[in-house]
N, C-alpha and C positions, 0 to 999 in steps of 0.2 A: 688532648694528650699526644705527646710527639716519643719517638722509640729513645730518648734521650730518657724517659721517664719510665721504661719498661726495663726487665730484664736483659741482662745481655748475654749472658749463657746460653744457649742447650742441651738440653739432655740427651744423652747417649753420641756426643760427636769426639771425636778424636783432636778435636782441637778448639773448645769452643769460646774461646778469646779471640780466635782469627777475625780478621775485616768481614762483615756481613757479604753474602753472594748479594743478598737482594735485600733492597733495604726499601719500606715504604712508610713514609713520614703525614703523619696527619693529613691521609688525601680523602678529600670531599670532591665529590660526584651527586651533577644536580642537572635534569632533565625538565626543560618549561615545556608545559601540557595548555590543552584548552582549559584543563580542571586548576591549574595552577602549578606551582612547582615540586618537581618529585626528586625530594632530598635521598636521593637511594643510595649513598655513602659519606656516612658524615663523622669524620675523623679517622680510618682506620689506620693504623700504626703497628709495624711487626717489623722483625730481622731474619732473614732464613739463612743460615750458614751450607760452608759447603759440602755434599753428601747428606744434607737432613729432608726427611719426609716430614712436612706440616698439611695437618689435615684439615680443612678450612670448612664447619657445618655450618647447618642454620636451614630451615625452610626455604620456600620459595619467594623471592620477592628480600632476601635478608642484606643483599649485599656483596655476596660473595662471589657470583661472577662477574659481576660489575666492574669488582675490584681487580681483576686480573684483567680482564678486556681493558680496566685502564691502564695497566702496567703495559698491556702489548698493543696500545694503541689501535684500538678493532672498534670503538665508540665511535656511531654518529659525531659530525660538525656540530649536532646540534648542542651535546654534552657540555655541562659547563665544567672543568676540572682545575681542583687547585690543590695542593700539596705536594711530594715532592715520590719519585719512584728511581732509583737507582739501582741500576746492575755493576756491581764492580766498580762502584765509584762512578760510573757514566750516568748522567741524567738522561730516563727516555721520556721525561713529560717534557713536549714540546722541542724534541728531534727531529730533523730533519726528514722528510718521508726516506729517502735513499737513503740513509742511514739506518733508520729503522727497517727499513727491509730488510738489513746485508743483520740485521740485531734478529731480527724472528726468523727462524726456518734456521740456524742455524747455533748462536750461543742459547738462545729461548726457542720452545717450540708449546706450542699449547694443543691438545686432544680432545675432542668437542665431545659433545653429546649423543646428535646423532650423524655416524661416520656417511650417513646417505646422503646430509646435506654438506658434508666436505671433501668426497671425493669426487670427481667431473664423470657422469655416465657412460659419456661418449668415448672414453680414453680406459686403457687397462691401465691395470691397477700396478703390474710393474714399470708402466713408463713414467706415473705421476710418483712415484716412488723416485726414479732416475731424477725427472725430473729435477725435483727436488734438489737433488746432491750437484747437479748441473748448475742450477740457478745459485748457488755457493761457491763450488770448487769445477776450475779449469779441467774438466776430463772432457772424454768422448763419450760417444752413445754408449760405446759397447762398456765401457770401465763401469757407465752410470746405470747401467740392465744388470752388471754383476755384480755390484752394493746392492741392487733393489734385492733380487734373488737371496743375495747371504741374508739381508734384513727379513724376507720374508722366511727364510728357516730359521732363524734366529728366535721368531716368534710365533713357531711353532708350526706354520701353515704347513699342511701334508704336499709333496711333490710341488715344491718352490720353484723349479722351474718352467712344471707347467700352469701354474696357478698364475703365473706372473701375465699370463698372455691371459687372461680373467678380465672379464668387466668387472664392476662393480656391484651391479645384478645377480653376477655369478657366483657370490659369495652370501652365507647367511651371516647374522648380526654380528655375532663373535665373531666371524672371519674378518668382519670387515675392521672390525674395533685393532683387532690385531693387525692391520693391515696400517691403519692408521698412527698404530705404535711404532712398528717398524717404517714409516716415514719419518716419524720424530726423533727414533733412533739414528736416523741413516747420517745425521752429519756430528754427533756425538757431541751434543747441547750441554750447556753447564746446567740449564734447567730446562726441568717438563714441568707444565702446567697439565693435568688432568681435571678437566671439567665434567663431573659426573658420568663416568666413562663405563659405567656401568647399571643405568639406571634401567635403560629399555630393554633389557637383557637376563632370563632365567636367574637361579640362582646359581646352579651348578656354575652358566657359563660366566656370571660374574667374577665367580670363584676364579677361573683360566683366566678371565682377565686380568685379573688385579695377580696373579701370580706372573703373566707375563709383564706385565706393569713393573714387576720387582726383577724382573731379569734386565728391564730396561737400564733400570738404576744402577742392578749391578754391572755390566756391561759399559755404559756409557759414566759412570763417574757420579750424573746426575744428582743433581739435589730435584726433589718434587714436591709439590704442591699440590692435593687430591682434592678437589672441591665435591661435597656432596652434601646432600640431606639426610642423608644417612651414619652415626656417628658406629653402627655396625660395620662398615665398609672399612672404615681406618682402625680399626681394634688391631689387627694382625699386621699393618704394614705401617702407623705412621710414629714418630717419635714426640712428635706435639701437635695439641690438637688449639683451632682459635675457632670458639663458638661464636657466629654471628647473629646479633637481632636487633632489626631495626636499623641494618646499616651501619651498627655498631659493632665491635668485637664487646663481647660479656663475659666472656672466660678464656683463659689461654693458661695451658698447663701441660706439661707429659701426659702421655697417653695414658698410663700407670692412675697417676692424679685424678684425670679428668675421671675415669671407670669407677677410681676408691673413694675417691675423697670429694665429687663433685661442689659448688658451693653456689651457683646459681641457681635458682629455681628452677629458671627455665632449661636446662643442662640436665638436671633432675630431671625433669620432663620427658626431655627426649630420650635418657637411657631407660625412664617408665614405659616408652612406648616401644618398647623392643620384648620380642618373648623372644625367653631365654631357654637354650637346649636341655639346661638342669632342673627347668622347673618341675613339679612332680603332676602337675595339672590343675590341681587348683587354685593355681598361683593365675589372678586377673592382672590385666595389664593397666596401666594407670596415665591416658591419655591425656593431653594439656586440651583444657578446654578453650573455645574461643578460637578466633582467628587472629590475624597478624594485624597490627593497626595499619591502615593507609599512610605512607608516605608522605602525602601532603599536606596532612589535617593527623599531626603526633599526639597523641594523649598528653596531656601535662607533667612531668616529674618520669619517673620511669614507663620509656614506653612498654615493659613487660607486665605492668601494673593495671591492667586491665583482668587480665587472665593467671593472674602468681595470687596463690592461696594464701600468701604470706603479707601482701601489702598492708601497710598502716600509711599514716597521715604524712611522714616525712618523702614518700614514694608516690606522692601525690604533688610535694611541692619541688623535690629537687630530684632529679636526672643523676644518675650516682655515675661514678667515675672510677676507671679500673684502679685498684688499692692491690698490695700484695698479703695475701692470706698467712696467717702463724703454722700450716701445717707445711709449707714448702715454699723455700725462698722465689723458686720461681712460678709460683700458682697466684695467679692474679684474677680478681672477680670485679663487676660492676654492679653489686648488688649493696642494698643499704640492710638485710637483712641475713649475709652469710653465716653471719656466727648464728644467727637461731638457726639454720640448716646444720651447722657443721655438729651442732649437739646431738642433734636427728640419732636416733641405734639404724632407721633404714628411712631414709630422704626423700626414697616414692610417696612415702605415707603422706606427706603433706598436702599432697593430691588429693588424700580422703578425708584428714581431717584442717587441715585449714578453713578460713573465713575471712580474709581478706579479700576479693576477687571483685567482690561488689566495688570497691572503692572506685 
């Protein structure tokens, strides 16, 4: 399936007809192993307009960083990639390396996971900030020390000008997550990619994060991209959410949608495994059984058919295909069984009573 056959809107933008910021057309991502070949993205296809937050879930191993490391060109030689990724009309599969350089740290910037293994130990933290804004734009030291500083009070850091003279050491996790924001803000990107930017991190200071994350957007214009496993994380800040499994996208809808109306199983799943602030206590959570299939060795028919309470015999023989659901023109699912979900009064249940699983 290629973005010619998805929706072309999104929800909540001010213009959403305009040319896609970022366009990624049927791109497959395939790593050869001693075990064989690890299909870890196979067709993904979406449009992000500009100013939209899309929030990209799915466990680990789904596809979802993959997919962005192959937008910004950060994969091993050894990656096979085929499909097509476009910013603004520019192709960056298979750009020039200096080209793509002058393309990240500046229109695209991406925010990793853990900021220890992306900031340099030996260097403070406001020079690789400078840094940065130098390796783009013609200034001097001192222009490219007083953008790190504004970016670091931008993002909250207490006494930016002396924090700036900081290792990296010198900073606990949030500080550093923020630190790494305000590098991505400092040349004022058409996109942030955040890659789980919040995982290693309390809940309180996730919360500062993902608040600074939003000052990011608002400040720099930004469109984002939140990658996580967590479909709690994007509840408050993303305007559509694309559920990954298997390397596939399985669901794509408003955030609204994905919360009310889910229609995949496996979507079901993950918001079952969330406890919620209103429950009264007796309410149990309803975890997806089973683990993730292997990559290289797919189950037959729907890879989610191992572990979906719902499968029958036609999810045994054919792989289903994103279709557009009756409840919102833009709510599109990859299941063969969403209308028996969508009848559901509450969707968790099928966790408890289903029987398909065995198939």
């Amino acid at each position: 399936m290629t973005t010619a056959d998805l929706p072309q809107g999104s929800v909540g933008l001010a213009d959403p007809s305009a040319a896609p910021l970022l366009k990624v057309d049927d791109l497959h991502v395939s790593f050869p192993t001693d075990g064989g070949l690890v299909r870890a993205v196979r067709g993904v296809s979406f449009e992000l307009r500009e100013g939209e937050v899309l929030g990209i879930v799915g466990e680990s191993g789904s596809g979802k960083s993959v997919t962005m490391m192959a937008a910004m060109g950060l994969l091993p030689r050894t990656a096979r990639i085929e499909g097509s990724v476009t910013l603004r009309g520019r192709e960056l599969l298979g750009m020039e390396a200096h080209e793509l350089n002058r393309v990240r740290g500046d229109d695209m910037v991406m925010i990793f996971q853990d900021p220890m293994t992306s900031l340099n130990p030996v260097h403070k933290v406001g020079s690789q900030i400078a840094e940065a804004v130098r390796a783009h734009y013609e200034v001097d030291k001192d222009t490219g020390w007083k953008r790190a500083v504004e970016m670091l009070r931008l993002v909250g850091i207490p006494q930016p000008e002396q924090r700036a003279h900081s290792y990296p050491h010198e900073f606990s996790g949030g500080m550093r997550q923020r630190a790494m924001i305000a590098m991505a803000m400092a040349n004022d990107p058409q996109l942030i990619i955040a890659d789980e930017p919040t995982t290693a991190l309390d809940v309180t200071v996730q919360a500062q994060v993902l608040d600074v994350l939003r000052t990011a957007k608002e400040e720099t214009g930004a469109a984002v991209i939140l990658i996580t496993h967590d479909l709690g994380v994007v509840a408050n800040m993303a305007d559509r959410v694309l559920v990954m499994y298997a390397g596939r996208p399985v669901e794509i809808a408003s955030v609204d949608e994905v919360y009310d109306n889910p229609r995949m199983p496996y979507t079901v799943g993950l918001l079952g495994s969330l406890p919620r602030v209103d429950a009264d206590g007796s309410e149990r959570l309803h975890p997806i059984k089973g683990t993730p299939p292997s990559m290289v060795s797919l189950p037959s028919g729907c890879p989610f058919r191992p572990r979906c309470p719902l499968a029958v015999e036609v999810c045994v023989e054919q792989e289903p295909v994103l279709e557009a659901t009756s409840t919102a023109e833009d709510h599109w699912v990859a299941c063969h069984r969403w209308r028996e979900v969508a009848r559901e009064p509450d969707p968790v249940e099928i966790f408890d009573t289903g029987s398909g699983a065995a198939l």
